[in-house]
N, C-alpha and C positions, 0 to 999 in steps of 0.2 A: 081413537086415532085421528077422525076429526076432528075432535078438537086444538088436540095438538099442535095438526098440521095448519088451523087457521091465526092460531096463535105464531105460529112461523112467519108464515103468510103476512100479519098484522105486524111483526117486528122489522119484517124488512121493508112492509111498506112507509114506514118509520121511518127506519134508518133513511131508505130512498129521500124522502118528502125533507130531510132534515141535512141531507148531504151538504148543502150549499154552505151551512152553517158555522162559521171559523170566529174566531175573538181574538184575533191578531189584527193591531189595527193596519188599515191599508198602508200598503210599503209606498213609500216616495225618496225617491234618492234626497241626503241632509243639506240644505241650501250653505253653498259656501261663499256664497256673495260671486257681486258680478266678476267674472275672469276679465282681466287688465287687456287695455287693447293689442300693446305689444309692450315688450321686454322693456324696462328702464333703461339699463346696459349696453341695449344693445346702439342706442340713439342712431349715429347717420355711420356706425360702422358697419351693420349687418350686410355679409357678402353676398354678393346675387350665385345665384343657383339655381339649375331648373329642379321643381320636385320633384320628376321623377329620378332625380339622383340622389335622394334623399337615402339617410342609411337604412336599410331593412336586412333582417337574418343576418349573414356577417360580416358585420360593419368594421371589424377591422381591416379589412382587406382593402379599407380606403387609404391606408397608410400604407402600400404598394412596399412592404415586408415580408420578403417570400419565409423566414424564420419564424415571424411574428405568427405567421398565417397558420405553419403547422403546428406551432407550440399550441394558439388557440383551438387548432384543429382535435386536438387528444383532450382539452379541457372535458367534456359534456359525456365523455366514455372512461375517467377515468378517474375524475374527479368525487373523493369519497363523501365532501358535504354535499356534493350532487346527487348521488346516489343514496344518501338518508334523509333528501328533501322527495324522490322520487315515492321511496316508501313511504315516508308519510302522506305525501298524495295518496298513492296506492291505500292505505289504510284508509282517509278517508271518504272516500269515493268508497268504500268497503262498509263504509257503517252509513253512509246514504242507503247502501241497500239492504242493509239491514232493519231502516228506518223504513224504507219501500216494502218490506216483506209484512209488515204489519196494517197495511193494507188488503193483506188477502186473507182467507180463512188458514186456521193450522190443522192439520189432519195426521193424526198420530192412530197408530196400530200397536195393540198388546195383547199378544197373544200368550196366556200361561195356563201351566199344568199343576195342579195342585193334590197331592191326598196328603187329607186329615182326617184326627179322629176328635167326637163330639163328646163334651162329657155329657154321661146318663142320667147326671143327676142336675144337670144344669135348667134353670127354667125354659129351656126351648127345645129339650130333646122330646122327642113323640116317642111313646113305647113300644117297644116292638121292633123301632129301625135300628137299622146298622152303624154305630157309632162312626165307626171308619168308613170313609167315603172316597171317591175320585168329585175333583171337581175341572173342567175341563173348557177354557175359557178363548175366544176370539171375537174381541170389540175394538172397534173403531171407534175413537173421539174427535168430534169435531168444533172447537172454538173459534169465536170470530166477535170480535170489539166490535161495534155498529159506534161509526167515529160519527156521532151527531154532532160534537159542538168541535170538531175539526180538529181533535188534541193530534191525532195519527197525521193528518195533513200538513198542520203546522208542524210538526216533529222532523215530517222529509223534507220538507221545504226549507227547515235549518240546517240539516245536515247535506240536501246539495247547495246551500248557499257558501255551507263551510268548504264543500271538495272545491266548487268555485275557488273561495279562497284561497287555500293550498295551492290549486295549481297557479295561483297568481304568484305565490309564495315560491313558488318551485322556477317561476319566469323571472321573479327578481333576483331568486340566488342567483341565475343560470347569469343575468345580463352581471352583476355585483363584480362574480368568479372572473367573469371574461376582462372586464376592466381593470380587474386589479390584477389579473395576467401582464394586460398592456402597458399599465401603469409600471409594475416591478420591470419589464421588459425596457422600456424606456429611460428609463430611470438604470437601469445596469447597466444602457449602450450611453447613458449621458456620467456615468462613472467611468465606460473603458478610455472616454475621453479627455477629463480628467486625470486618469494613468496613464493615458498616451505622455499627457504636457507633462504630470509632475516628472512620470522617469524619463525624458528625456531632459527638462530640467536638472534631473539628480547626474544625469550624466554631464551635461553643461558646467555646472557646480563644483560637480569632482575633477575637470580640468581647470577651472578658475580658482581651486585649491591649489593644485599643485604650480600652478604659475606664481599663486603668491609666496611660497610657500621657495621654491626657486629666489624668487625676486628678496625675500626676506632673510635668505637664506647670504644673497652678495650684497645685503646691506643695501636693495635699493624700496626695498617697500617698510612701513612702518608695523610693530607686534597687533597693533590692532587692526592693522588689512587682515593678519593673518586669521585673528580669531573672529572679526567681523565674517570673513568666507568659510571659517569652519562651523559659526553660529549657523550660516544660511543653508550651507550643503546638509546639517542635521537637520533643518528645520523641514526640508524639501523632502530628506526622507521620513518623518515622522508625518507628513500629509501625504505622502505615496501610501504607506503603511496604513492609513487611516481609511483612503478610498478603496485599497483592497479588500479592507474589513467589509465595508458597505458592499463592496460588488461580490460578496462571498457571503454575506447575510440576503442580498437578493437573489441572488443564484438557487440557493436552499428554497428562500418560498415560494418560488417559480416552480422547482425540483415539486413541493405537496402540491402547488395547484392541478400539474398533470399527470398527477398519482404517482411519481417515482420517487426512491430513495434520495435523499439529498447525498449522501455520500457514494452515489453513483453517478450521480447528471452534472451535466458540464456544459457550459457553453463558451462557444472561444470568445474571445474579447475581441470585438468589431466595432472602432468608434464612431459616431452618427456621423453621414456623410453633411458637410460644413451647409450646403444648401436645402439641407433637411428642412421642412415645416409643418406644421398641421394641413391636414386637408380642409376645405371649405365647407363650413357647414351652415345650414339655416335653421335656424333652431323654430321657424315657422310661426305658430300664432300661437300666444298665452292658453287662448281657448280649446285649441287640439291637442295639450299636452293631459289634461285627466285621462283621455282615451290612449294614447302613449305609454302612461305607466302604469306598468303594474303591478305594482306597492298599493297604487291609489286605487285601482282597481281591487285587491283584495280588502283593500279596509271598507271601501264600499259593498262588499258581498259579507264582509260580519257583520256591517250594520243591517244588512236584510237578514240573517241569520238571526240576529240578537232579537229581530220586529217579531219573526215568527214564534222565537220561544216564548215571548209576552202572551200569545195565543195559545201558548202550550201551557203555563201559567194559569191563564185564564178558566182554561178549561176544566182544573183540577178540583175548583170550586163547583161542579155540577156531575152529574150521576153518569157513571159509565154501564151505558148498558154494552151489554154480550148477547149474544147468539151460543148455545148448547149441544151438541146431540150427538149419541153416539148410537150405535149398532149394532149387531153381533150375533154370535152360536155361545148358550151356554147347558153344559150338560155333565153328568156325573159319569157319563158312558161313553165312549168314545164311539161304539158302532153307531150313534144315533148323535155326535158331534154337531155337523154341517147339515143339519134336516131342520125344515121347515119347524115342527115344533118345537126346537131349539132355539129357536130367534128371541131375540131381546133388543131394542128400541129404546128410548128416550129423546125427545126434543124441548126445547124450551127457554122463549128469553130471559134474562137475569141483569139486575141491575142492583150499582152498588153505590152508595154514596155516605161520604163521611160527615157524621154529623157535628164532633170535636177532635181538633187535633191541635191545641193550646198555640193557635195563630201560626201552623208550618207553612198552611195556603197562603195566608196577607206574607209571611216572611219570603217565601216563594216567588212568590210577584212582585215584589218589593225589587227582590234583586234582578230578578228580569228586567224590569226597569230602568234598575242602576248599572245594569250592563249593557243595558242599550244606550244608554246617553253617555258611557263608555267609548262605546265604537262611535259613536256621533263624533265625538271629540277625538278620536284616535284619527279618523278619517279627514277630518276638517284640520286635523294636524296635518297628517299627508300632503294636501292639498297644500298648503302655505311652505312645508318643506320643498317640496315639487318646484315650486317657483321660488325657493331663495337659492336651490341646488341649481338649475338655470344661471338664475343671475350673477350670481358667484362664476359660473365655468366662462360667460358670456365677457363681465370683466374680466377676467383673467387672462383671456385669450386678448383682448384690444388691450389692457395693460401692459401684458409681454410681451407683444406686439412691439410696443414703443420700448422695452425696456431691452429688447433683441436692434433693433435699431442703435440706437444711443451704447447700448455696450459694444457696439461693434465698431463706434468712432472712439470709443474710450480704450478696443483693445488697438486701433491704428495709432490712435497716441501714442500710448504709453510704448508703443514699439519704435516711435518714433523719437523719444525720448529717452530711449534706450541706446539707441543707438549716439545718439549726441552725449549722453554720458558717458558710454565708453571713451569716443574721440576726445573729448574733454580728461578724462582721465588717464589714457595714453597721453596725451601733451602735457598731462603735468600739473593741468589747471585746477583742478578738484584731487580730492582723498578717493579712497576706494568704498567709505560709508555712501557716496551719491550714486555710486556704479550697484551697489546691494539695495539703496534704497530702490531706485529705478526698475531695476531685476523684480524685485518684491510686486512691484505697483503690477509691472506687465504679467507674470506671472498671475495675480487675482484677477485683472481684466481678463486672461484667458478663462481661467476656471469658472469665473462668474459668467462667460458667456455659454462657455458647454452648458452650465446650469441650467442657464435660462432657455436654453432649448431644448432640454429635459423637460423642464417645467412647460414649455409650450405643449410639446407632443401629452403629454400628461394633462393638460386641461383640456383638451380637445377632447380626449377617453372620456375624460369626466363630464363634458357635455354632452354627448354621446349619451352619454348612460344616465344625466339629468331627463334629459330627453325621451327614455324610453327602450333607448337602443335598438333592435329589430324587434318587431309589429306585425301581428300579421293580421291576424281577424279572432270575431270575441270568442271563446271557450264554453266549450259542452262541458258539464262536471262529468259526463259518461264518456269524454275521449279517451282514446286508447294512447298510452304513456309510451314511448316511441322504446323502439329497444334498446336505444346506445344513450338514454336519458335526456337526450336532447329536450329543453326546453319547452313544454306545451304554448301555444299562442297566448296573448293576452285576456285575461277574463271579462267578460261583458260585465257591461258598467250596471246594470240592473236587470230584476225578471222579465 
């Protein structure tokens, strides 16, 4: 029994003296070259702002839309790809500790009853004894891996770098959902706009039909005023007809984003009020935008995942020792079960190691490898996305800027030019094609202007969510996953 127990003794002091020992090379986040000092885009239009006005948690509330705000409000409790981004968090944060449990010893209990009988003639019956027997059994087994070359440590250390991930995964659904809320929501109030102008147009149209129509009628207008005004009154309904399509297509996936039926939800048509604009954002410095996102954040926690499996890799190529031992009462009798001379014991380290297995290990590590310069490149993709999704919303917003401007002297124009075609055409001076052509021009500078403030409100979401959207601080792979799925913080950029 001493022996045994020094041999015990001798394997842990092993394992102990060898603990340190891992074959994953040291983690260092993938160099993505130096971060740009500020935005190209952004040149001498970047608006001043103080930072702590910055947006964080929910940032739509900057758009001072009490609708907007509850529509978003039911997004993160209601929403069903939220809820199967949750789960799979939950799952993986589930096989972290699974990967953690294999750090401990395993202690399994088996307790059985057995009678059998012996054949007599078998070379192991003794003469004289009783064929049939009780045999009467209670052992404990104990196993336990002694992680010497760190295969068990590298193993959890990939699977919380994975829950990391996830929950980064579960923060960019969470921001993605919210935006593309705002964006459909925007985009339906810069369509009720567009159905304001067309049907009131259709109605405008439909009296300047029957005025020609009058007038053609005593001989003082020409058959092609007539069908010139019937051309234009269809036309006006067939773009009313078209924008209702769109505002009835975004309505519906507005209706999935906050988990209800589409053929229940409704929202009334409320066109953007005319002095609507984006709110003021700073999109802040090139350099604080990796800690921002977290997209970029998750691709940077598979790359530390991917580093660690190289060490699990590694590992496969050298001997796994174990730890052994079990314990117990065993006996043919039951009055004499649980008694001292019934005891049974075993201890003892055990090691295993493969001598051919026709290149599985090189093939093993191989791909460890090729999956780590995977995520290298997935991540250093991120990172370059990150800053062209910026720069893109950055332009867009000082583009539309100018192009809200200038459409707004092109729709006083053409309104103005609308009206001198009509007087021109009451007096006689022009045909009724100048009075439609006219009609036409105002009519698109209206509609190209709703657009373009659509388009405003909509790039500003999207900078917003280039951005990072709300931030809060870096993530535990062990947080607890909020109950209404709300979005966990951002994942910390490395271990």
């Amino acid at each position: 029994m001493k022996t045994q127990a020094s041999i015990a003794v001798l394997a842990l002091v092993l394992g102990g003296s060898l603990a340190a020992c891992s074959f994953a090379p040291t983690y260092k986040t993938p160099d993505t070259g130096t971060a740009p000092a500020s935005y190209k885009e952004s040149g001498d239009w970047k608006q001043a702002q103080p930072s702590d006005a910055q947006s964080r948690g929910a940032w739509w509330t900057q758009f001072n839309d009490p609708q907007l705000n509850a529509l978003e409000d039911r997004v993160s409790s209601a929403n069903q790809d939220l809820k199967a981004a949750v789960a799979r968090l939950q799952q993986a944060r589930a096989q972290a500790g699974i990967a953690r449990a294999d750090l401990f010893p395993t202690l399994t209990l088996g307790p059985s009853l057995t009678r059998s009988r012996t054949s007599v003639n078998g070379p192991h019956f003794a003469p004289g004894a009783e064929p049939t027997g009780n045999d009467f059994l209670l052992e404990a087994d104990l196993s336990y891996e002694l992680d010497v070359w760190g295969r068990v440590r590298n193993a959890l250390s990939a699977a919380k770098a994975g829950a990391q991930a996830s929950a980064g995964d579960l923060v960019t659904l969470d921001l993605s959902t919210h935006a593309e809320l705002a964006t459909d929501y925007f985009s339906l109030r810069g369509a009720d706009n567009q159905q304001m102008l067309l049907d009131q147009t259709v109605v405008d149209y439909t009296k300047a039909l029957a005025l020609e129509q009058n007038l053609y009628n005593g001989g003082a207008a020409a058959l092609s005023d007539l069908v010139q005004a019937q051309a234009q009154l269809e036309t006006a309904k067939t773009q009313a007809a078209d924008v209702r399509l769109q505002r009835a297509q975004l309505e519906h996936a507005i209706a999935v984003l906050i988990g209800e039926p589409a053929s229940s939800f409704h929202i009334d048509p409320t066109p953007l009020q005319a002095d609507l604009g984006p709110p003021a954002i700073d999109p802040g410095l090139p350099s604080a935008l990796l800690e921002r996102r977290p997209d970029v954040a998750a691709a940077e926690r598979r790359v530390a995942a991917a580093n660690a499996n190289i060490g699990v890799a590694r590992a496969a190529y050298f001997p796994v020792f174990s730890l052994n031992a079990s314990a117990g009462y065993d006996s043919t009798h039951s009055s004499n079960w649980i008694q001292a001379p019934s005891n049974i014991w075993s201890i003892g380290p055990s090691a295993v190691l493969t001598l051919f297995d026709a290149g599985r290990h090189a093939s093993q590590s191989a791909e460890a490898h090729a999956a780590y310069d995977e995520q290298v490149a997935d991540y250093r993709g991120s990172v370059l996305n990150a800053y062209r999704e910026v720069e893109d919303n950055i332009a867009a917003l000082h583009h539309l800027e100018q192009e809200s401007a200038s459409q707004a002297a092109a729709v006083t124009a053409t309104q103005k030019a609308l009206q001198q075609a009509i007087y021109r055409y009451k007096g006689g001076i022009v045909t009724y094609l100048e009075v439609v052509t006219t009609e036409n021009a105002a009519l698109q500078a209206q509609l190209s202007a709703a657009n373009i403030q659509a388009r405003r409100l909509n790039a500003a979401v999207l900078l917003v969510k280039a951005l990072g959207g709300g931030w809060q601080s870096p993530l535990s792979a062990d947080a607890t996953v909020p109950a209404d799925t709300a979005a966990p913080a951002t994942p910390a950029a490395a271990n």
